[in-house]
C-alpha positions as CSV (number, residue, x, y, z in Angstrom):
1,X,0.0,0.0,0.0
2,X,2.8,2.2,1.1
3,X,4.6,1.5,-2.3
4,X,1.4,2.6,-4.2
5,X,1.1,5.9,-2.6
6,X,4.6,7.0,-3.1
7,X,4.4,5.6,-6.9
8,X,1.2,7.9,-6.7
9,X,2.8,10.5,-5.3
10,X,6.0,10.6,-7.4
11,X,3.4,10.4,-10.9
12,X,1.9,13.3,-9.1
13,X,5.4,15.7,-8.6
14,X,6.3,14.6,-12.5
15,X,2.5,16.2,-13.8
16,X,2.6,19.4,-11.7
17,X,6.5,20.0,-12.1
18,X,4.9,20.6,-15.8
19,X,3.1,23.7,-14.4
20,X,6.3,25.6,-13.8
21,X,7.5,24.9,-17.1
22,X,9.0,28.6,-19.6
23,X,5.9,30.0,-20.8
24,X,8.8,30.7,-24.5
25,X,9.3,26.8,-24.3
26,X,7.1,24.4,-26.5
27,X,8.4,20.6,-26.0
28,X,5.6,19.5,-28.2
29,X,3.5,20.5,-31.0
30,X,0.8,17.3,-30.1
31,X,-2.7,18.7,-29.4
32,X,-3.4,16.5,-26.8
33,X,-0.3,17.5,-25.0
34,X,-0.8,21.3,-25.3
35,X,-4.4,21.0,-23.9
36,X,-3.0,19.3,-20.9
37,X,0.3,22.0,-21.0
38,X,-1.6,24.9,-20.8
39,X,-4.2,23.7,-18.1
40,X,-1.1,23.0,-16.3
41,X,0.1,26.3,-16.8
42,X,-2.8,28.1,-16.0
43,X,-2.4,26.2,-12.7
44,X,1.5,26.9,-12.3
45,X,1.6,31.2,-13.2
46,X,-2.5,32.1,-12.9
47,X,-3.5,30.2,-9.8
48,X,-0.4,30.4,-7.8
49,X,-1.8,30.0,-4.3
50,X,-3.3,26.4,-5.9
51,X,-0.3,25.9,-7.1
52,X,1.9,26.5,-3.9
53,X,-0.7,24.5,-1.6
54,X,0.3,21.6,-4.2
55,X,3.8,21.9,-3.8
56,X,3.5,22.2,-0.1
57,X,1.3,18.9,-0.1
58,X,3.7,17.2,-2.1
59,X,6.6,18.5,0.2
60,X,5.2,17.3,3.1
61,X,4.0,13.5,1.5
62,X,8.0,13.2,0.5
63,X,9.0,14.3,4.0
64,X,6.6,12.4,5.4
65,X,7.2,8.9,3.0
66,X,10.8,9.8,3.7
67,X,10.3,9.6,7.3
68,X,8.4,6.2,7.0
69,X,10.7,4.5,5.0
70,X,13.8,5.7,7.2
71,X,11.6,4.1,10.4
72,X,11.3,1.1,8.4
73,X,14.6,0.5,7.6
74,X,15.8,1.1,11.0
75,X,13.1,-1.3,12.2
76,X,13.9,-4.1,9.4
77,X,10.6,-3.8,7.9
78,X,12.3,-3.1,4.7
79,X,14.6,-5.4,2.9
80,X,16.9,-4.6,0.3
81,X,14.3,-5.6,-2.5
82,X,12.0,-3.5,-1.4
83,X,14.4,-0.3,-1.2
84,X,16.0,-1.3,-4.3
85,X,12.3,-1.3,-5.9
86,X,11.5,2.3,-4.4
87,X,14.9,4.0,-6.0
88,X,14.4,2.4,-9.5
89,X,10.4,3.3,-9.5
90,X,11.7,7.2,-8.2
91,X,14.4,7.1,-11.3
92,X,11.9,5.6,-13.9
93,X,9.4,8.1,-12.8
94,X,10.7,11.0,-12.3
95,X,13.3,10.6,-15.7
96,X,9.8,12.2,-17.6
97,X,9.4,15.5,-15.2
98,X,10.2,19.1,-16.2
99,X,13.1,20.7,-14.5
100,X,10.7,22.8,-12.6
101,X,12.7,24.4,-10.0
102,X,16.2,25.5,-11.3
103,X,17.1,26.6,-14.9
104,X,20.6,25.3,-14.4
105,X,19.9,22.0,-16.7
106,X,19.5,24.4,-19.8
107,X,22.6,26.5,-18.7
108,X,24.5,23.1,-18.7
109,X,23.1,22.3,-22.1
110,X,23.9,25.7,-23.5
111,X,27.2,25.6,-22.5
112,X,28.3,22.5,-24.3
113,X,26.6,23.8,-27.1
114,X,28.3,26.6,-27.3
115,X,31.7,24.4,-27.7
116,X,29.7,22.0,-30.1
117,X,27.3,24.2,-32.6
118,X,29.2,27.5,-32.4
119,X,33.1,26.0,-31.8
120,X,33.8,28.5,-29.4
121,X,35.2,28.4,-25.7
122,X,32.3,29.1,-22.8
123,X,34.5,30.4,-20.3
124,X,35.2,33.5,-23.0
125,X,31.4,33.7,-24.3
126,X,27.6,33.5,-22.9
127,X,24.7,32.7,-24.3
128,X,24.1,36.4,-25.1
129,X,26.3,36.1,-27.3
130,X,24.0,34.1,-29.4
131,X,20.7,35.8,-29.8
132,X,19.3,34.5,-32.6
133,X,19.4,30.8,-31.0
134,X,16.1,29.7,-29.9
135,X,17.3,28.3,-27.3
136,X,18.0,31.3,-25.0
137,X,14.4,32.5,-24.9
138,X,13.7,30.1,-21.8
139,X,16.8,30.6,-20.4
140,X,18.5,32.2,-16.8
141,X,21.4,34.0,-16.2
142,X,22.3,33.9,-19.7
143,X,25.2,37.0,-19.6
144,X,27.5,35.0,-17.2
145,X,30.3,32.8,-18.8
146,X,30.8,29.0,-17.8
147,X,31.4,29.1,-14.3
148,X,32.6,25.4,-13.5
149,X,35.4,23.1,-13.9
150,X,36.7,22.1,-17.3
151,X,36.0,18.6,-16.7
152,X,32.1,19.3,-16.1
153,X,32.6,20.6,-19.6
154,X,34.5,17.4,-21.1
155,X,32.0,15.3,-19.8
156,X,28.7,17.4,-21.2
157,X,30.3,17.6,-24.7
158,X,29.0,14.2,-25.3
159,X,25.6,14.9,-23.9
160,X,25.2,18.0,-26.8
161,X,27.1,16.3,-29.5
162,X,24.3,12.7,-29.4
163,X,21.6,15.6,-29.1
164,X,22.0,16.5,-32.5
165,X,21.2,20.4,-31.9
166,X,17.6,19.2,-31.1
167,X,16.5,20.4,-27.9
168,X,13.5,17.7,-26.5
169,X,16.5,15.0,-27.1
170,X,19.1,17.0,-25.7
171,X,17.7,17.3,-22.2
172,X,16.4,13.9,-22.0
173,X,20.1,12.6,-22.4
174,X,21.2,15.0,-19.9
175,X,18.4,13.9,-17.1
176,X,19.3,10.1,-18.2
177,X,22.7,11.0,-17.1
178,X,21.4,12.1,-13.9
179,X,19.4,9.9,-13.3
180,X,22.7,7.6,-13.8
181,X,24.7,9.4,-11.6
182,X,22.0,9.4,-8.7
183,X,21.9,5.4,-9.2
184,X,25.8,4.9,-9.2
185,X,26.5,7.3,-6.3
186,X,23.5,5.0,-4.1
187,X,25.6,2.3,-5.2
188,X,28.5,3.6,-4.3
189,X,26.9,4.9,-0.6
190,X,25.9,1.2,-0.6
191,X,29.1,-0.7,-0.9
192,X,31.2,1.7,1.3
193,X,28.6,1.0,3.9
194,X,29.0,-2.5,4.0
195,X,32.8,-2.7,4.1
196,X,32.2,0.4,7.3
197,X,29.0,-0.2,8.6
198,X,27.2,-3.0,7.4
199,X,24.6,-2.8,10.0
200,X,23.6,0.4,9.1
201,X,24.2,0.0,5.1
202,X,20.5,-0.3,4.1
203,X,19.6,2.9,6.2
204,X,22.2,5.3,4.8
205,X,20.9,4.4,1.1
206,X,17.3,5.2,2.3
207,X,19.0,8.7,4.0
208,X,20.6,9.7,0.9
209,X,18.4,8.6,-2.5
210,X,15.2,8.9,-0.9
211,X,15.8,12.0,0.7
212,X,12.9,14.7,-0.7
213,X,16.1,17.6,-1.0
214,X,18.0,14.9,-3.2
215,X,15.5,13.8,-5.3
216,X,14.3,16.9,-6.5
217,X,17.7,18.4,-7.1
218,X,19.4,15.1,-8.7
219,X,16.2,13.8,-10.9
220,X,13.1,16.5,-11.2
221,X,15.7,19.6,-11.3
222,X,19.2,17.8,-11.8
223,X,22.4,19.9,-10.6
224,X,26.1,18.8,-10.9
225,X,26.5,18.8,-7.6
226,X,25.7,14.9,-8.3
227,X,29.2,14.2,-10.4
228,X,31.1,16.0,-7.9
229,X,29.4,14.1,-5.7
230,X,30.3,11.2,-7.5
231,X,34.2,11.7,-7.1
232,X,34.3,12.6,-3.9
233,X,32.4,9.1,-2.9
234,X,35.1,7.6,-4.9
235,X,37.2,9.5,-3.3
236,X,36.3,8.4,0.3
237,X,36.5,4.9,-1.1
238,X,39.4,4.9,-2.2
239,X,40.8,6.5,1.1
240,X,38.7,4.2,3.5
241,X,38.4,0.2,1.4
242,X,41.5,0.4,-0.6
243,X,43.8,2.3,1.2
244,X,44.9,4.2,-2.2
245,X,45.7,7.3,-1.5
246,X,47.1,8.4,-4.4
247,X,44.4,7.5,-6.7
248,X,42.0,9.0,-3.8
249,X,43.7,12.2,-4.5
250,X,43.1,12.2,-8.6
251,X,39.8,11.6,-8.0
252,X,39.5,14.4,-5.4
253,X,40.8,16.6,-8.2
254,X,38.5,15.9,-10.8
255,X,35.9,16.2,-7.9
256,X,37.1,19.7,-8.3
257,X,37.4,20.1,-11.7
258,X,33.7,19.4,-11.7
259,X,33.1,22.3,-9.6
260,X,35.6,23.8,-7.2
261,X,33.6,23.0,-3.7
262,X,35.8,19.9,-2.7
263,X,39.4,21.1,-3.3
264,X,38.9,22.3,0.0
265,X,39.6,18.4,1.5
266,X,43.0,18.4,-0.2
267,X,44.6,19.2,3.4
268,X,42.9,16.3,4.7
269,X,45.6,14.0,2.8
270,X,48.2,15.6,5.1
271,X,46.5,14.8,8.0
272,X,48.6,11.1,9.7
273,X,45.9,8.1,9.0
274,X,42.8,8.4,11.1
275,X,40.3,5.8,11.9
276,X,37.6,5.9,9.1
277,X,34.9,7.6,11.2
278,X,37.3,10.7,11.7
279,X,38.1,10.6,8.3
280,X,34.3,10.9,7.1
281,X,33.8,13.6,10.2
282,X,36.8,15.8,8.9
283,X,35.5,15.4,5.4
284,X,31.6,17.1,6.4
285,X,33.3,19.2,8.5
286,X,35.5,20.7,6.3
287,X,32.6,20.8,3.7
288,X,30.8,23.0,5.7
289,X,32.9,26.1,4.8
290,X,32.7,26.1,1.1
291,X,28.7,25.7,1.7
292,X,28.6,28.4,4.0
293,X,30.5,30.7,1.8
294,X,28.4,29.9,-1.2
295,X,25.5,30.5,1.2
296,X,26.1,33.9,2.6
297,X,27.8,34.8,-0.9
298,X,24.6,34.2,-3.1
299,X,21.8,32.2,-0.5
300,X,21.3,29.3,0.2
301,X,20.2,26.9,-2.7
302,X,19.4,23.7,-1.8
303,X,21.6,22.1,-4.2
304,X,24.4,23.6,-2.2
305,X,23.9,20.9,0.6
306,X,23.5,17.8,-1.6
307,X,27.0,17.0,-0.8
308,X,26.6,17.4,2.9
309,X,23.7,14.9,2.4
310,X,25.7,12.0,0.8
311,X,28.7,12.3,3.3
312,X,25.9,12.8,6.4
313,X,24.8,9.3,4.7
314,X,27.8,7.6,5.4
315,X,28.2,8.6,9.1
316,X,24.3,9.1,9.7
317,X,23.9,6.9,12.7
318,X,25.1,9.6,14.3
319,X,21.9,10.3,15.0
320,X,22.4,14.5,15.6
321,X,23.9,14.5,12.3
322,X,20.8,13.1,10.9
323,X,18.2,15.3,12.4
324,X,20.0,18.3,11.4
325,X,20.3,17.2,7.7
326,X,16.6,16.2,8.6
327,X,15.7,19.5,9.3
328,X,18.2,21.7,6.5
329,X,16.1,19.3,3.5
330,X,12.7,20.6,4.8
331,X,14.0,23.6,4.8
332,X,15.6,24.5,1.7
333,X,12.7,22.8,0.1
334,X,10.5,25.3,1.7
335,X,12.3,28.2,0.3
336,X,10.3,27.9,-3.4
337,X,7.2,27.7,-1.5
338,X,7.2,31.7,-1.1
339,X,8.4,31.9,-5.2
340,X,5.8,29.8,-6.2
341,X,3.0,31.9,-4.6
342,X,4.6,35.4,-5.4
343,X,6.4,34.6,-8.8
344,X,9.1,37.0,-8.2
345,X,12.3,37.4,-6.0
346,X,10.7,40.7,-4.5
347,X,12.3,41.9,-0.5
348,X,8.9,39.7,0.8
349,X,9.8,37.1,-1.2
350,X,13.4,36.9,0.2
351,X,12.1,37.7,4.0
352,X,9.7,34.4,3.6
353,X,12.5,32.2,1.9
354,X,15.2,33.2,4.7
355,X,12.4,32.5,7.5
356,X,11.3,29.3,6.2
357,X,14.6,28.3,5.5
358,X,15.8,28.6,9.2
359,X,13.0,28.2,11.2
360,X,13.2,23.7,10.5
361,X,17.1,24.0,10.7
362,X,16.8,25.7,14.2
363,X,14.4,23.3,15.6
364,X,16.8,20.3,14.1
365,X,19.1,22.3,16.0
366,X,17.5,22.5,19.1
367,X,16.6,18.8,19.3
368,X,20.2,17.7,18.1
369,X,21.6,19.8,20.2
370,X,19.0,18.8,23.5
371,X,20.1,15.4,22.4
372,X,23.5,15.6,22.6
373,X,23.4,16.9,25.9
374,X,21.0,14.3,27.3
375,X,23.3,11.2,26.0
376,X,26.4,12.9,27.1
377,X,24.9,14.5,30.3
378,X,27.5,16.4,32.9
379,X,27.9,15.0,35.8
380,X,29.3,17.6,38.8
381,X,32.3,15.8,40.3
């Protein structure tokens, strides 16, 4: 029963993540399908508090189903068959819905084609550069110039060159390669686990590829926060089952050359050998910086924390460090809530987003913090 509702409820994300989609953008000339488009659009930018109740039902149902499962695993009420089935039927599902709440997908997209229609170097052009491509009428933040890693680059080029300039193709190859990426990096979560922590293996996959923050930012709205992801779960890999340290450092570097946020962990490898639980502790720890720079730099996108998410997996029966990623993903999910309703990035806009942002991450707080001092209670000599 449980499976059926959160099949229902993932079917249910995919249709209305179709409301939010660029009113310049036509995926489809098919009559049937623009009837059902535009109701959904009517839905998504002319009945906006509809439309934001929606997304808060379905925010809560993930949260909620996320929850559940997390109790169940903990409680062995669900096997590995059963979590296996719940990841591939999120994947399959979720493969078909609109990148609703980033435009970054399309900013990927546009970059490699600007290396493979137009032969010319991102990092030195924009898509502004380019106004007579059709492409740039449903796209963000089209003056800035590629601002990742070159290897993020190398490793779109593919992506744009088997999309033959067509558009509808070209994004479902790139969301197929998330959707990829999200299934290797559980895998990889997996397999550390049980060399670690096999006890606690089939809980941190259910904490990191069911978690609501991770499945709307790695499958509906993908980011590549998942490759460099990727890396750095090789990396820890390498460090903690194979005891290569030298091929854990190249693969820390083309975490990097992904997107910059992990060459912080490059003093790590100076650091004498540490058990593997201080190694995986240093590693979130030292992730926090980068985060909280982007954070107070630009705000805080919920993308930003995907990485803390798959690390917290890895040492997540810590139980404190689970609450507070807990309470960060309803949080940052919260924060399109007030977009949604509004439409805009007005001040109000901004005052809702920072409130609803920190008032679940301070209660997470609170509790891990009340926790903490109620297992490791002072004692007056």
């Amino acid at each position: 029963m449980t499976l059926i509702a959160y099949f229902l409820t993932l079917l249910f994300l995919t249709i209305y993540s179709y409301s939010q989609i660029d009113l310049n953008l036509t995926l489809s000339s098919n009559q049937t399908y623009q009837f059902f488009q535009n109701q959904l659009i009517q839905l998504g930018y002319f009945n906006r508090p509809i439309s934001t109740l929606i997304y808060l039902l379905l925010l809560l149902l993930f949260f909620s189903f996320y929850l559940i499962f997390l109790y169940q695993v903990k409680h062995k009420k669900l096997i590995l068959k059963d979590i296996f089935q719940l990841i591939v039927i999120s994947c399959v599902i979720l493969l078909f819905s609109y990148p609703a709440f980033s435009h970054d997908l399309f900013n990927y997209m546009f970059d490699a084609r600007i290396v493979t229609k137009y032969h010319l170097n991102p990092y030195y052009y924009s898509a502004l550069d380019f106004p007579d491509d059709l492409w740039i009428r449903f796209m963000h933040w089209t003056h800035r110039v590629y601002p990742y890693g070159p290897l993020w680059l190398v490793i779109t080029l593919p992506l744009s060159y088997l999309g033959y300039g067509k558009f509808v193709l070209t994004l479902a190859l790139f969301k197929l390669f998330f959707v990829i990426f999200h299934l290797v990096n559980t895998y990889i979560i997996y397999k550390l686990l049980t060399r670690i922590n096999p006890k606690y293996s089939l809980y941190g996959v259910v904490f990191y590829a069911l978690n609501p923050l991770v499945i709307f930012e790695s499958l509906v709205s993908p980011h590549n926060d998942v490759i460099m992801l990727f890396f750095l779960l090789l990396t820890i890999y390498l460090v903690v089952a194979k005891r290569n340290r030298l091929l854990a450092i190249i693969s820390l570097l083309f975490s990097g050359a992904v997107k910059f946020t992990t060459l912080v962990l490059l003093p790590l490898f100076l650091i004498p050998n540490k058990s593997y639980k201080v190694w995986l502790k240093l590693t979130l720890f030292f992730l926090i910086l980068p985060v909280l720079i982007q954070t107070i730099y630009r705000e805080p996108y919920p993308w930003y924390f995907i990485i803390l998410i798959g690390v917290g997996a890895l040492i997540g029966d810590s139980i404190n460090i689970s609450i507070i990623l807990s309470g960060l993903t309803f949080g940052l999910l919260l924060r399109y809530a007030p977009y949604l309703y509004y439409g805009d990035y007005s001040k109000t806009v901004s005052l809702w987003q920072t409130w609803l942002f920190l008032f679940p991450f301070i209660i997470s707080l609170l509790i891990a913090c009340y926790n903490a001092l109620k297992t490791h209670s002072w004692k007056p000599s």
